[in-house]
C-alpha positions as CSV (number, residue, x, y, z in Angstrom):
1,X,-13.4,4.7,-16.8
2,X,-10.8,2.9,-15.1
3,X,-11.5,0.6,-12.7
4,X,-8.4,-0.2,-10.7
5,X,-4.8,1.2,-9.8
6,X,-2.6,-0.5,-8.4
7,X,0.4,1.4,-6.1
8,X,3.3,-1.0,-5.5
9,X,6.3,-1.8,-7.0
10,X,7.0,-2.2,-10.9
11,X,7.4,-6.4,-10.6
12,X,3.7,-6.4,-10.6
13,X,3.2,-5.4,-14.4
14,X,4.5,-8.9,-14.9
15,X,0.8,-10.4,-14.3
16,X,-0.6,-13.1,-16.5
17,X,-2.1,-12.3,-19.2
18,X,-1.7,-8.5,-18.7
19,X,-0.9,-6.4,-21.8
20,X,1.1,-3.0,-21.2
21,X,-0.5,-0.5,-23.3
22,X,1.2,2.8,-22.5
23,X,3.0,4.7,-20.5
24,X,1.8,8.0,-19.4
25,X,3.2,11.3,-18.0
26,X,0.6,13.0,-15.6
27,X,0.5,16.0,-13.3
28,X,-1.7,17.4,-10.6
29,X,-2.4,20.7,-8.7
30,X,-0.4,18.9,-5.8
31,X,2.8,18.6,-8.3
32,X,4.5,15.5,-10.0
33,X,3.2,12.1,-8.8
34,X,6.0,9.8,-8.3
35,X,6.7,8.1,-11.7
36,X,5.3,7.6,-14.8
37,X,1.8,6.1,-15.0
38,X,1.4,2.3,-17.2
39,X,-1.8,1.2,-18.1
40,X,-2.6,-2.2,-19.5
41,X,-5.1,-4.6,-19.8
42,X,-6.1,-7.8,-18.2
43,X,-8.5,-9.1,-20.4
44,X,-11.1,-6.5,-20.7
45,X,-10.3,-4.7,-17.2
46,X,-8.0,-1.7,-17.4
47,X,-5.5,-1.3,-15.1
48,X,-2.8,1.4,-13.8
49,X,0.3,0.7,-12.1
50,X,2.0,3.4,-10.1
51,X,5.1,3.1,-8.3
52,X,5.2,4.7,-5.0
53,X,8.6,5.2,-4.8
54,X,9.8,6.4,-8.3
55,X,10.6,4.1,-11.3
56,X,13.8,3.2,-9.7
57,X,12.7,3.2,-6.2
58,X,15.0,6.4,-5.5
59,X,12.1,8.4,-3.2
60,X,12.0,7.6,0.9
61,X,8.6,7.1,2.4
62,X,8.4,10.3,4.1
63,X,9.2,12.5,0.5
64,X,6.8,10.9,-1.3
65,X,4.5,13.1,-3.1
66,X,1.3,11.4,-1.5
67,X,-1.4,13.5,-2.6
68,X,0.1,14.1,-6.9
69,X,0.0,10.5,-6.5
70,X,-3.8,10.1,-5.6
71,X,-4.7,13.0,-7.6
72,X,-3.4,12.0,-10.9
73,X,-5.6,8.4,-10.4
74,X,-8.5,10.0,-9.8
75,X,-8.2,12.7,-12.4
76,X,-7.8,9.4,-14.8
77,X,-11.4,8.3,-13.2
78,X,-9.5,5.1,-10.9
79,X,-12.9,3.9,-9.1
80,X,-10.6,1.4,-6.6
81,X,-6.7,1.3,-5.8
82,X,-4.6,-1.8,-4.3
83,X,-2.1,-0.8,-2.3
84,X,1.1,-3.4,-2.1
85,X,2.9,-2.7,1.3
86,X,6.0,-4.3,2.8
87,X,5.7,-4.4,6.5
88,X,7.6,-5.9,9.3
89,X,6.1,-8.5,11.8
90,X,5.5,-7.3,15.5
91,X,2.4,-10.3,16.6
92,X,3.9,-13.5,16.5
93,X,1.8,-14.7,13.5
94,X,2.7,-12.5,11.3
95,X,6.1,-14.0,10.1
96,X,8.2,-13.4,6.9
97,X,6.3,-13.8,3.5
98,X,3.2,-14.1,5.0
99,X,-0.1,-11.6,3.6
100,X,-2.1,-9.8,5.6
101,X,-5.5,-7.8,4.4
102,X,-5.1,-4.9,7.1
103,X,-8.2,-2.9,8.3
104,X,-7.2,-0.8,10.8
105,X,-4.4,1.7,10.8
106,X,-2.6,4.0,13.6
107,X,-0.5,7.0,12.3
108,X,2.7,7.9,13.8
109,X,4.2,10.0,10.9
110,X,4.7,14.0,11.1
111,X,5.4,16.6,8.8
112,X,3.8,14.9,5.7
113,X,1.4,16.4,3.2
114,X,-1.5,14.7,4.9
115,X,-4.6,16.7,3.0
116,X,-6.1,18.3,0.7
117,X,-8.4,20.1,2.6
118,X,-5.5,22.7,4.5
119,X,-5.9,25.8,2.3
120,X,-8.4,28.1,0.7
121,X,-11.1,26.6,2.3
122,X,-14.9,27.7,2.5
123,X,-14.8,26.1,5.5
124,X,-12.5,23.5,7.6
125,X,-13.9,20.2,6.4
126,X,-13.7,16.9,8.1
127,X,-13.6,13.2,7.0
128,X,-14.4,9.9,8.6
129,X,-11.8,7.6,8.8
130,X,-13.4,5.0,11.5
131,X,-12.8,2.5,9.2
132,X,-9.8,3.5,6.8
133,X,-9.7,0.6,4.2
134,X,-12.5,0.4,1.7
135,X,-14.5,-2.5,3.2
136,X,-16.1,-3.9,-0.1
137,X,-12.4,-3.4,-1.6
138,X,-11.0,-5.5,1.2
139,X,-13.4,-8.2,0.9
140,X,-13.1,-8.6,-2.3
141,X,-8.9,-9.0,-1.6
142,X,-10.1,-11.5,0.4
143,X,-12.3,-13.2,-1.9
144,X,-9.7,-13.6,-4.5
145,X,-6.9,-15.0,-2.1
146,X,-9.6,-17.9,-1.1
147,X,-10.2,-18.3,-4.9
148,X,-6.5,-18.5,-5.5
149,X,-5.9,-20.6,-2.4
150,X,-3.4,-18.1,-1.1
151,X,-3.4,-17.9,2.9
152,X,-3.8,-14.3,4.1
153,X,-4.8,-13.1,7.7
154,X,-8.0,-11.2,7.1
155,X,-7.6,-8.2,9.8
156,X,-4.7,-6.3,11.1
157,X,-3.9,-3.0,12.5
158,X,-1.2,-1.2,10.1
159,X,1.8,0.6,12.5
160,X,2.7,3.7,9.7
161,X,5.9,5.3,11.3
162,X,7.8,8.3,9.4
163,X,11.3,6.5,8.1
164,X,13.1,6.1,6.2
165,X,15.2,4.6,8.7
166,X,13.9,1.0,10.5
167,X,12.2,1.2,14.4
168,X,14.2,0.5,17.5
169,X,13.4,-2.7,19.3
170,X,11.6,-0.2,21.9
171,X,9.6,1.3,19.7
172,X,8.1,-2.0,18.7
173,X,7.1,-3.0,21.9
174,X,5.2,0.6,22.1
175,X,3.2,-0.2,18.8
176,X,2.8,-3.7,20.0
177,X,1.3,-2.3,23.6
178,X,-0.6,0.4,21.1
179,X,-2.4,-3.1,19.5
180,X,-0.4,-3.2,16.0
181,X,0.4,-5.7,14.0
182,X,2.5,-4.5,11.3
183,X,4.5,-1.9,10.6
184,X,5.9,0.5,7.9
185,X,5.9,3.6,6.6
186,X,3.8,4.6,3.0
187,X,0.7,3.1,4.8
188,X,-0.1,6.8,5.9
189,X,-1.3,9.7,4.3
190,X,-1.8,7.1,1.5
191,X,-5.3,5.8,2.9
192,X,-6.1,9.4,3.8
193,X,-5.8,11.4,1.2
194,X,-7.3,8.4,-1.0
195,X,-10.7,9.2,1.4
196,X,-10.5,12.6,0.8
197,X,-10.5,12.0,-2.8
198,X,-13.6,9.7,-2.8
199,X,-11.6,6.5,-4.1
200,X,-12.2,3.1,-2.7
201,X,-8.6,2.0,-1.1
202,X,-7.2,-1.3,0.5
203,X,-3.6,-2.6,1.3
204,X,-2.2,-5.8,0.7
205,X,0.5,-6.0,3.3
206,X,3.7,-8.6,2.9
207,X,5.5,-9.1,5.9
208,X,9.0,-9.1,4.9
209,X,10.8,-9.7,8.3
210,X,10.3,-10.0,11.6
211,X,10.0,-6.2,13.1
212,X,12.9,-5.6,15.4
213,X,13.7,-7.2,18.6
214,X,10.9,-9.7,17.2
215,X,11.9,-13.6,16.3
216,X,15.3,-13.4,15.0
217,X,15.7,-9.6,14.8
218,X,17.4,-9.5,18.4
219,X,20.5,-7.7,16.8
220,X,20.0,-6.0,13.1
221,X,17.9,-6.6,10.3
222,X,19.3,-6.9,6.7
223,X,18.3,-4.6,3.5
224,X,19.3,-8.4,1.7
225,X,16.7,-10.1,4.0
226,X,13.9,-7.8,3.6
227,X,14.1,-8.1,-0.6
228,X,14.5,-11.7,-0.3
229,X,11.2,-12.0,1.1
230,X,9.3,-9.8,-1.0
231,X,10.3,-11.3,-3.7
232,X,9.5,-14.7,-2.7
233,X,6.2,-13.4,-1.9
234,X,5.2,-11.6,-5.0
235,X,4.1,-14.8,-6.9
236,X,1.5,-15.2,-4.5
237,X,0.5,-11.5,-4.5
238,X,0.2,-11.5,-8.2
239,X,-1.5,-14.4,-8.6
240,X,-4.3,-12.7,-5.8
241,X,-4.4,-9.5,-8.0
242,X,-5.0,-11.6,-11.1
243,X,-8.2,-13.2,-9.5
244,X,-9.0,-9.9,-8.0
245,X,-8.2,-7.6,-11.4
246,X,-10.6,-10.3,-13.4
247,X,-13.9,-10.2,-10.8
248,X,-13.5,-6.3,-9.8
């Protein structure tokens, strides 16, 4: 059985000592997920790597085929799944490159395929999302960023809006006044649907600009400046999953 997926971008195959062993075509009763599925091995843990946007990152947040995505993991027996999120900034720690652990979430996306449980029901069915992030998941994030002396802020509340396009300055004083953190916009149905499908789910958020109106954002925010800063913060996200991939 495998232990852990993780749903991010294809840079993070390129963990040490990871061995790519295959790549695999899935489906689900929910459709295609969004890419081919590799699975390697890190040591004697297997791992899956799915890329939430498509192989060549060609799929906006809101088409994303959410629930193939979970499916497929779980059908392949995935017990725990990482989530890698870039997010923007909105509290006035949480500035460019740095990692936040998120354990709350508020959901401001529409029209998305948010459930499984919406058709041909025995009856309507309800699930508790109090807490939306796998808490023994998330500590164990947490765990592995102290063993590999990476700063992270332990708790956060995750803004998901709809996308693809960026907030208005307004709107991130309304999540700020609503008590969020961070924002973006694959955080939700993601955590959802992983509930509904009994897998144990946390995020790793990098903050790859200051949301707008926020710091330096007074004007526009660059496509050029978001990627620069995910990319100087994967090193530090891999070398987290690493630790965490060994001890799961």
């Amino acid at each position: 059985m495998t232990k852990i997926a993780i749903i991010g971008g294809t840079g993070l195959t390129k963990l040490t000592n990871l061995t790519i062993t295959q790549r695999e075509v899935h489906n689900s009763d929910y459709g295609e997920p969004s890419a081919p599925l590799l699975r390697g091995m890190l040591e004697d843990v297997e791992v899956i790597f799915l890329p939430r946007h498509g192989a060549g990152h060609t799929i906006p947040p809101h088409k994303i085929n959410y629930r193939a995505n979970l499916s497929v993991l779980q059908q392949l027996g995935v017990q725990n799944i990482v989530a890698i999120n870039a997010v923007g900034g909105i509290s006035e720690e949480m500035t460019a490159q740095t990692i936040a652990v998120p354990d709350q979430i508020i959901d401001y996306t529409y029209s998305r395929q948010h459930t499984i449980y919406d058709e041909g029901l025995d009856e309507v069915t309800h699930i508790d999302f109090s807490n939306p992030y796998c808490e023994t998941l998330r500590q164990s994030i947490l765990s592995a960023a102290k063993i590999a002396k990476i700063r992270v802020i332990e708790k956060a509340t995750y803004a998901a809006t709809q996308g693809p396009r960026l907030e208005t300055a307004a709107e991130i004083n309304r999540l700020d006044r609503d008590g969020c953190h961070v924002v973006g916009m694959t955080g939700m149905p993601e955590a959802a649907l992983a509930r509904e499908f009994g897998l144990c789910y946390a995020s790793i958020n990098v903050i790859a600009n200051k949301a707008a109106g926020r710091g330096d954002n007074v004007s526009e925010i660059t496509i050029t400046e978001i990627e620069e800063n995910i990319q100087a913060s994967l090193e530090n996200v891999k070398r987290i999953l690493e630790v965490l991939i060994k001890n799961i």
